[in-house]
N, C-alpha and C positions, 0 to 999 in steps of 0.2 A: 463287396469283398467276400471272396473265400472263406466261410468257417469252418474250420478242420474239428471233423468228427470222428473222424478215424485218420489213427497212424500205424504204418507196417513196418516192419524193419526195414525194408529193401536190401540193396545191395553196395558192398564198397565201391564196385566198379561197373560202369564206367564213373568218372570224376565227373560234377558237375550236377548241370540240373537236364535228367533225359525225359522225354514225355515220351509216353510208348503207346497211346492212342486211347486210353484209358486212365493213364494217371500218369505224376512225375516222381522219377527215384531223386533224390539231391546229398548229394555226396560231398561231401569239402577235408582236404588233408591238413592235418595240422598236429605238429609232434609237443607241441608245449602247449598245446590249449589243458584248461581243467573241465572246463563244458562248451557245448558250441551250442548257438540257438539258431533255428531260421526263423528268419523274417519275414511276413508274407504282408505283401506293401498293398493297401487300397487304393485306389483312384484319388479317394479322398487325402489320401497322407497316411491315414491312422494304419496300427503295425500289431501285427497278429503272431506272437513270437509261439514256435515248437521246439521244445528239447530235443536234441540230435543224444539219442539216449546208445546206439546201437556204436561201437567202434571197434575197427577192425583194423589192426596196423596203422594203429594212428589217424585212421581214414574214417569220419561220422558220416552217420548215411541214417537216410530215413524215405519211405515209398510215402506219399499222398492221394489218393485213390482219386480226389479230389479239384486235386491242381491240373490246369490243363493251362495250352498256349495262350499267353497275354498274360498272365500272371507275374506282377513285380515282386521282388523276393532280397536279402542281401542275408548275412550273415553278422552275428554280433560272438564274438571269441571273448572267453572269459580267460584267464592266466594271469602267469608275474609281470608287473611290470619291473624291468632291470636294465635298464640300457646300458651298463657297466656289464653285466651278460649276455647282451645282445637281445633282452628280451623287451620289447614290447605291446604287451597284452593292453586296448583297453574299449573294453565293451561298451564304452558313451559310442563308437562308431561302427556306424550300419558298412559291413564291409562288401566288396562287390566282389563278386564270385570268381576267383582266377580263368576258371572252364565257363565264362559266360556266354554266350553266344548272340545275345542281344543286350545291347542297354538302352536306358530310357531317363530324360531330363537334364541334367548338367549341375557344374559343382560352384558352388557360392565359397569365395574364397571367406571364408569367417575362421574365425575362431574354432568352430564346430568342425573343422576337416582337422586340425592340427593336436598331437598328441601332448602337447605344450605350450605354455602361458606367452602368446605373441609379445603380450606389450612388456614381460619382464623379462623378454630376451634371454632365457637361459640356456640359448641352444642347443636346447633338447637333450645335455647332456645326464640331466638325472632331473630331481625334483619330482614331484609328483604331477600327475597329469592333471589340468583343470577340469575335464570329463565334463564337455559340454555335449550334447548328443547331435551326432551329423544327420539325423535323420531329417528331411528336409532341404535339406543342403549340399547333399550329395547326390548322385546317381544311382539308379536302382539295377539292376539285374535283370532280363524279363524271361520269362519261357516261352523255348519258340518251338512251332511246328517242324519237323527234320524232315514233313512227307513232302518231294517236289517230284512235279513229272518231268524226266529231262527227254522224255522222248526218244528222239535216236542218237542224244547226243554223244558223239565222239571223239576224244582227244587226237588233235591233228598229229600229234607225236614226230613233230619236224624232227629230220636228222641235224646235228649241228651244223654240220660245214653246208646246210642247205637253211641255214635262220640266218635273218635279218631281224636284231631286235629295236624294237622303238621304246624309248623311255619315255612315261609318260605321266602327268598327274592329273587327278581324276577331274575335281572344279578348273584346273588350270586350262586341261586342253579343251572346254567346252563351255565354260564358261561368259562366252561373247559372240557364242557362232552362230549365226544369222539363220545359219537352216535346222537348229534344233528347239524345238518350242521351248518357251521362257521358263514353264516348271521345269523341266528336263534338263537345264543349263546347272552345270556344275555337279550333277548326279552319274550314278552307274548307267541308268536309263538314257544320259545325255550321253553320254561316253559310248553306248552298243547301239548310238542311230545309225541308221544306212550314212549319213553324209559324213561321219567320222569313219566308219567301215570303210568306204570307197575311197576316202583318202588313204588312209593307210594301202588298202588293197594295189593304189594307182604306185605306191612307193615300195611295190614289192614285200613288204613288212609281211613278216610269218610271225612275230611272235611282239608282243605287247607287255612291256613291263611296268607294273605300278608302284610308283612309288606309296609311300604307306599308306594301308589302308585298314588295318587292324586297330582296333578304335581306342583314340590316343586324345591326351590332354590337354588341353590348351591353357600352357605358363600362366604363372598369375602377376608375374614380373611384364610379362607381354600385353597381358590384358590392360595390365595400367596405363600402358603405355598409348593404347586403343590399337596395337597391334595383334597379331595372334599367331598360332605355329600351323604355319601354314604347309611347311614338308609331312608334318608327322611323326617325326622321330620322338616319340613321346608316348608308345605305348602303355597300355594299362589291363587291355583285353585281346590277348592272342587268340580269341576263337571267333571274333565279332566283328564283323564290317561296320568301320566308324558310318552311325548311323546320321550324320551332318550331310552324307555325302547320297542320303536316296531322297528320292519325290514322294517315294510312299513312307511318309511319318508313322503311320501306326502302330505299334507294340511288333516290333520282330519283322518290319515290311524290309529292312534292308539286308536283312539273308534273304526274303523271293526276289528283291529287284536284284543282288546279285549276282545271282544263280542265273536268274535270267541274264545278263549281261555277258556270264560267262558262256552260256549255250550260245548267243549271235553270235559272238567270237568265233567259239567253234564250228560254226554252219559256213562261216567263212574264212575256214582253213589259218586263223589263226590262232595260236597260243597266248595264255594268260601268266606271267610270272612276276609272284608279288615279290616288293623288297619288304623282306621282314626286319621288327628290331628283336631280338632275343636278348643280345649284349647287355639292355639296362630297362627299366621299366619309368615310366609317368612321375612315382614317388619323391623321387629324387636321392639326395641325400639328408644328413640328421635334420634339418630345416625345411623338409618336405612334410605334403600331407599324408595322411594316413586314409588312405582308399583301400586299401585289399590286402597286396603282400607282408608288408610290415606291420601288418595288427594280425594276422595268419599266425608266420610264423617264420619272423625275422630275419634269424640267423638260418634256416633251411633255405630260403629263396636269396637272400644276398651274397658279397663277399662282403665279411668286415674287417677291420683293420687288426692287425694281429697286435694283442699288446693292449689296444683301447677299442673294444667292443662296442663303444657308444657311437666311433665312426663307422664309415662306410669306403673300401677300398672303390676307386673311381680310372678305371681304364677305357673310360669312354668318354669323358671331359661331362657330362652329363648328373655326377653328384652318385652313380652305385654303379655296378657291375653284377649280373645276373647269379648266383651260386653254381656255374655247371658240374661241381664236385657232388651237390648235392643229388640221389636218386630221384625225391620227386621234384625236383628243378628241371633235371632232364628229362623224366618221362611228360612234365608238364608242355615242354619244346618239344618233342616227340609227338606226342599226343596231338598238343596243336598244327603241324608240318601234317601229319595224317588227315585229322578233320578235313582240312583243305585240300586237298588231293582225291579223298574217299568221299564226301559231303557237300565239297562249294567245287571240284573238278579243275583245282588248277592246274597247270603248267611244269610247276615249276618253282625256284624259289630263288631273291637275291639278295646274298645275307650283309646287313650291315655290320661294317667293322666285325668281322666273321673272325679277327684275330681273340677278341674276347671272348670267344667261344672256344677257342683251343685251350685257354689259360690254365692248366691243372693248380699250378702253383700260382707262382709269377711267370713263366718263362711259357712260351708259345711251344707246345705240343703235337706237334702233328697227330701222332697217335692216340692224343686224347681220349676221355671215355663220349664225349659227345661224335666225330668223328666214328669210330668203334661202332656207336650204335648205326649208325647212317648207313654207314658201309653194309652193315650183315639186314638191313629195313628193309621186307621184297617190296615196299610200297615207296617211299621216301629214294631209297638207290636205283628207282628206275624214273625220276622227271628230272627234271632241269638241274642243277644245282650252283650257283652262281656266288663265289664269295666276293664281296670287297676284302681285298688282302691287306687289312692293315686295323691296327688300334693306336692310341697315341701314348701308348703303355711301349716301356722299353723292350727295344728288341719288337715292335709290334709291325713294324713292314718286313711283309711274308711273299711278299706276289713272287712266284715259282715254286710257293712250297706247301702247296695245299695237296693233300691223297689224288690220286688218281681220277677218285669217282667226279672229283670238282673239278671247274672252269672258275675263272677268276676274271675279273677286272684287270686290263696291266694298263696300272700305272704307268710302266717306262715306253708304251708305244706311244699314250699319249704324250708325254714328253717329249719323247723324240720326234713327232711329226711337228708339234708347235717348233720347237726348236728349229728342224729343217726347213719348215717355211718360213718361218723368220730370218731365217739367215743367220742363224749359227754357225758358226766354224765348228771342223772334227766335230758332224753328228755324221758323216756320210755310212761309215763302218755299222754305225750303230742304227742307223734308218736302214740299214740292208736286212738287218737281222729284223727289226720290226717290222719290216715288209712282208717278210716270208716265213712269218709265224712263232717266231720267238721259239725256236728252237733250244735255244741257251736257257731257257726259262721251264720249259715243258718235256723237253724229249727224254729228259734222266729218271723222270716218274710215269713212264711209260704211255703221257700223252699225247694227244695228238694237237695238229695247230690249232683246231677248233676251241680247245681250251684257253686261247686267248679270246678272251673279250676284248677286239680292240675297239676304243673309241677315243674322239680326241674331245667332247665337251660332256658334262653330265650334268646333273639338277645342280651338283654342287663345284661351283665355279662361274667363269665368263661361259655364256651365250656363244654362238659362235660368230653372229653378229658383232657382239660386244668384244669377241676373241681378236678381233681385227681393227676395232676401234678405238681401242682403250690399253696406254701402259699403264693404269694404276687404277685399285677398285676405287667406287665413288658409293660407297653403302650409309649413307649419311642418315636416309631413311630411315634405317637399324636403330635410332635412338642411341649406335654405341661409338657414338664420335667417330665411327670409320676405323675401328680397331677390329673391326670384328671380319671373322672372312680370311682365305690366304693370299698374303702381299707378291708372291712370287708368280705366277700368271704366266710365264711366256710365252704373253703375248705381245703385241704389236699393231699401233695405232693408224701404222702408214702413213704419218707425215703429221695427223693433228690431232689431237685428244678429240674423242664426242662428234658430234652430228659435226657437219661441212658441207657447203656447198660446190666444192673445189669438187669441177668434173674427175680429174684425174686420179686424184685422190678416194673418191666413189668407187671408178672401173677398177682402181687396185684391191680394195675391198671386197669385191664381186667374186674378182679373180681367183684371193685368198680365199674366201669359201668356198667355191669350187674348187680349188687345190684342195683342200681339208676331205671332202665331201668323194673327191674320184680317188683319193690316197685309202680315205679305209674304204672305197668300194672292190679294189683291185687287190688289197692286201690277203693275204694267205691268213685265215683265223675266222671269227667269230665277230659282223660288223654290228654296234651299236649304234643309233641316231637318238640326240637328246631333242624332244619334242620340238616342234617351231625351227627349229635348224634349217631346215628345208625352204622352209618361205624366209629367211632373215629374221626370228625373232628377236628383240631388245631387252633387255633389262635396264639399259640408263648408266651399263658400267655399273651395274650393283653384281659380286657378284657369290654373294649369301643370300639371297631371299629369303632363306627359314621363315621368317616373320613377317612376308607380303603377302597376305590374300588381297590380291588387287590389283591395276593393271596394271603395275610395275611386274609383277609376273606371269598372267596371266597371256594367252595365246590371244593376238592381234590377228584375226582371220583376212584383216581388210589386207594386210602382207601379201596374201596369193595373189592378188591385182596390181600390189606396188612392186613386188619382187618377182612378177609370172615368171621371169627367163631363168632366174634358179628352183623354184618349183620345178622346171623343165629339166634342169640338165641334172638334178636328182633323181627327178624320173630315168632320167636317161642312162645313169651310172648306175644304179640299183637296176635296171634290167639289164645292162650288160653283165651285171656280174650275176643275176639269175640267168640269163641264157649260155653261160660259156664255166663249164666245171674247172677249167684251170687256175679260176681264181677263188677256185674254194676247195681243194686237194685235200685228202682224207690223211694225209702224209705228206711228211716233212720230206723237203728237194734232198736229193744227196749228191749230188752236181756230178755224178757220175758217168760215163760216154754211154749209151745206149744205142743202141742198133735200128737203124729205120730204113726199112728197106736196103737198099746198096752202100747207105752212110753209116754212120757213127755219130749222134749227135748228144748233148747233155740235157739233161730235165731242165737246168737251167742255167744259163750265162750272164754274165756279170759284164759291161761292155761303156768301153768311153764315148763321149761322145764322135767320136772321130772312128767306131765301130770296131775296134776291135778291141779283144781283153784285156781287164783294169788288172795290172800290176799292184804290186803293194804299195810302189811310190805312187800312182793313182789315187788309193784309199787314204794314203795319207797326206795328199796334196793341200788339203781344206778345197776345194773344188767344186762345190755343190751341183754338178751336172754327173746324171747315169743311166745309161741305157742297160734293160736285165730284159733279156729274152728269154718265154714263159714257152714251153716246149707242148704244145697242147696232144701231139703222141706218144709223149713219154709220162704217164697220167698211172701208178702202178697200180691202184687199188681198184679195185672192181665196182658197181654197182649194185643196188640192192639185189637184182637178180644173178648176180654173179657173172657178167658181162664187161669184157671189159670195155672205158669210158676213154674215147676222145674225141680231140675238141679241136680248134682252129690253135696255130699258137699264135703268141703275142709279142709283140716291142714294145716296153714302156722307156718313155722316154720322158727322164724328170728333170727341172731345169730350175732350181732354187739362187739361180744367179739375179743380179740386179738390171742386167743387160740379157735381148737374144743373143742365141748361143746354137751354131749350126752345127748339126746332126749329122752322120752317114748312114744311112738305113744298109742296115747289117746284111753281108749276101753273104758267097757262097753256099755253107751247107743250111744256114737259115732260112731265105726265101729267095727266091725272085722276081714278089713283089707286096709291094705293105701298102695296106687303104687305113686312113684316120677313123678310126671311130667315137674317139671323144679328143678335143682339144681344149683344156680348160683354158686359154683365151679368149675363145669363144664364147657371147655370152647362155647360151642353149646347147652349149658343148656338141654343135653339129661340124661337121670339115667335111671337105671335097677334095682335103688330099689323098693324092695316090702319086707312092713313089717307087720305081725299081729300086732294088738293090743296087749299094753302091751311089747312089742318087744323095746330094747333100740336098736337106731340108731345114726351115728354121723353125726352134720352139720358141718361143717368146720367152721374154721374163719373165720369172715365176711361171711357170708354166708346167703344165704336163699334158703328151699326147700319146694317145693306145694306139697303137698301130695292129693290125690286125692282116696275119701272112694268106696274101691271094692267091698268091703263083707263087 
């Protein structure tokens, strides 16, 4: 262990602990502390404490000339304890450094995490703390090396309306996969092999999304259960890559295995964009342990309840809500959004329940002061920025009304597409508009369709296997009697709950995923695929996982040999809509007549089956049959070189009836003549039709075919 012989003042900032190749400065903010100690942790356990004598706005800081990478460390705050003021000071706990960058061991749920007497159940509202010391029993801190050589690496910097993102979780997508060696499996390492690369690469994917990976808690409610939180929504460390998730264990190994992970990405032209949680942290609420922020400094990083200071205001169903009122609340989210962008080179960012982040008050703020900073950030306002639009805080579903600079998750496409394929009545109106970018949703904030995310399955929900098999979750696993999870799904089992052997039954399964699968390939926006989608993954009708690490969520590789013909006509939609810019327009259609050569034609038409123009009594027919002609000349926006972009145009022809249902392939000033290029009937989505104009054609039930204008 380190014996500190000399201390320098250092400096307040940067926040954290920095090594600078010589020694580490370690900085920690805290507006109610009365002293702060560090903690310099042996191998052996034993704890080498240094007065943080030097404060600077609130901010202790101290240089170590001494300390270098591998070095365990935490923090002990001295102060009031008042949980009637919000304050909980209590120095029995070694706390872990908000700005940590690696951690090291894991937390013994004992008595010793907890800032109150478990078995007298006083919840935590006052009383004095039993001040049992966590040291032991908690997780440490480590100092890590910040030198990596990234060589030439370069952020692929995908325009949007040219990204396909893949959703994905780190152990989940590699965790069973045959061609990544057995250390590697379920790691960053396992996740950036060439056989995970070239799938991705084969499915068109430009950008890569993680779900959490910033190093988070695993419930002690879960653990009893012999479950554990296997999303990660349960951060504790916004600077740290949960270190559970690399092969190289040793002190600070999984910032280089990440960094490395994130360089393959980039050598293969794709993007990295994490889902972060800023919204609430690991601690909980007044019944949580005391790891970092709540022995810090309480009421600076929380919201508490106005009136009784001893709760915690909770707009994320999770027991707290982050302080974004507070300065170093936000410059702490700041700070961290930079690290990662400047340090580990991501992507990008996908913010959870992003409405708890607008919250000034109670009420959702567009204009917030977190917002405010993003906007005017030359670092942070030029990657990715990706909100979930919603908290379950009143008034917390936002989807259309996040700033300009943001893209968002919509909700309402995925709804509507379930719904259209299921056979809902009156979705027709409202599937037109999800088609071609949500206009109603995005064009009044001056963006563009790209800022829809649209997808129809995510981490959180049914599968899309599951999405076609199952009316009703089956999360039994959960330990929570099947309460837990949302009851509303719309989805649709096609005739029998769960597994079947019923041929028929199967090929309508099939179909629907391929309907799901060419609908957001062809849609005007921003396409998302949640992991395993592509090959038919399962979850069993569960459709909460949080709390599965195991194969109930966990990617079935053997899928690509039982489900080859959708692996295929995945492939086959994701390259149609990389090779043809019509179905990914930089701007919203304005269905206006445009000029082509000797005609007059529209960017795009709206058409019955029967080929010519849907009336209103059409739209409101309940009718689930539409043909919309994609004008691939009337394309207004230019190219990056400022050239301008076209394309073939297209007939989609969508047929959410129960029965086929014969087409007219649309002539006059349209074509005169249309070749098939995906039929989701088909199982590999290949055709050999070709039809003149004017020519009646049949789409199957459930069905959709692209037709593509030859002549």
């Amino acid at each position: 262990m380190t014996v500190v012989s000399s201390v320098w003042p250092g400096t307040a900032y940067p926040l954290g602990a920095t090594y600078d190749g010589a020694g580490t400065n370690f900085s920690l903010f805290s507006e109610v502390a009365e002293k702060v100690e560090l903690c310099l942790i042996g191998k052996d356990g034993s704890e080498e404490r240094v007065n943080l004598d030097e404060v600077d706005g609130y901010v202790w800081h101290a240089y170590l000339p001494a300390v270098t990478p591998g070095q365990r460390y935490g923090f002990r705050v001295h102060g009031p304890w008042d949980p009637a003021a919000g304050l909980r000071c209590d120095d029995s706990k070694l706390l872990l450094d908000p700005y940590g960058k690696s951690f090291h061991g894991d937390f013994e749920f004992t008595q010793a995490l907890f800032s109150y007497d478990l078995e007298a159940e006083d919840l935590a509202t006052g009383g004095t703390p039993p001040r049992v010391d966590s040291l032991g029993h908690t997780m440490t801190s480590v100092v890590i090396n910040p030198f990596f050589n990234w060589g030439s690496d370069r952020a692929p910097n995908t325009p949007y309306h040219e990204t396909v993102i893949y959703e994905a979780h780190v152990k989940g997508m590699t965790q069973t996969h045959p061609g990544i060696p057995e250390d590697q499996r379920g790691t960053y390492a396992g996740l950036s092999h060439p056989v995970i690369i070239e799938h991705l690469k084969s499915l068109n994917v430009t950008a890569i999304e993680l779900m959490p990976v910033h190093q988070f808690m695993h419930d002690h409610r879960l653990l009893e259960l012999g479950l554990r939180n296997y999303w990660g929504y349960n951060t504790f460390g916004f600077f740290a890559p949960h270190h559970q998730y690399a092969s190289n264990q040793s002190a600070g190994g999984a910032v280089a295995e990440f960094k490395n992970m994130v360089r393959s990405f980039h050598a293969a032209g794709i993007e990295v964009i994490l889902d972060v949680v800023y919204n609430h942290t690991a601690e909980g609420n007044h019944l949580g342990p005391t790891v970092n922020f709540r022995g810090i400094d309480n009421a600076g990083y929380y919201r508490l309840l106005d009136g009784d200071q001893r709760l915690y205001k909770d707009f994320t169903g999770t027991g707290n809500s982050l302080n974004v009122r507070h300065p170093h609340s936000l410059q702490l989210i700041m700070d961290s959004l930079r690290y990662w962008v400047l340090d580990m080179h991501v992507d990008g960012f996908r913010f959870d329940l992003a409405s708890t982040l607008a919250r000034e008050f109670y009420d959702v703020d567009r204009l917030s002061a977190f917002f405010d900073l993003v906007q005017q950030d030359p670092v942070i306002s030029q990657v990715k920025l990706i909100a979930e639009p919603w908290d379950i805080g009143e008034g917390g579903y936002q989807v259309g009304n996040f700033p300009g600079l943001w893209t968002e998750w919509n909700g309402q496409y995925r709804d509507t597409v379930r719904d259209y394929w299921r056979g809902e009545p009156a979705t027709l109106n409202e599937f037109a508009s999800r088609l071609t970018g949500s206009s109603d949703l995005y064009e009044a904030t001056g963006r563009r369709p790209s800022a829809s995310i649209n997808f129809v399955t995510a981490h959180d929900g049914f599968t899309l296997a599951d999405l076609v098999s199952y009316n009703e979750k089956h999360n039994e696993a959960n330990g929570e009697d099947n309460r837990d999870g949302e009851s509303h799904n719309r989805s649709w089992n096609c005739g029998v709950e769960g597994p079947t052997d019923d041929p028929a039954i199967l090929e309508l399964r099939a179909k629907q995923m391929r309907n799901v699968l060419a609908t957001l390939m062809v849609s005007q926006g921003t396409p998302m695929i949640s992991h395993g989608d592509e090959i038919g993954r399962t979850q069993g009708g569960n459709n909460n996982v949080y709390c599965q690490d195991s194969e109930i969520a966990w990617m079935d590789w053997s899928l690509c040999e039982t489900n080859a013909d959708l692996m295929t006509f995945a492939r086959t939609v994701t390259t149609l809509r990389k090779n043809h810019p019509v179905f990914r327009r930089r701007r919203f259609f304005d269905g206006k007549l445009i000029r082509s050569g000797d005609e007059e034609i529209r960017d795009i038409a709206w058409l019955t089956a029967a080929g010519v123009p849907m009336t209103p009594a059409d739209w409101n027919s309940g009718f689930q049959c539409v043909a919309v002609f994609l004008n691939g000349e009337a394309i207004p926006a230019p190219n990056a070189r400022g050239e301008r972009v076209v394309d073939d145009s297209f007939l989609l022809c969508f047929n959410a009836h129960e029965d086929p249902v014969e087409f007219v392939a649309a002539e006059g000033d349209y074509a005169a003549e249309w070749t098939a290029e995906v039929d989701s009937a088909r199982p590999t989505g290949t055709s050999d039709l070709v039809v003149k104009a004017g020519e009646m054609f049949t789409v199957a039930a459930r069905s959709i075919i692209a037709l593509r204008k030859t002549a």
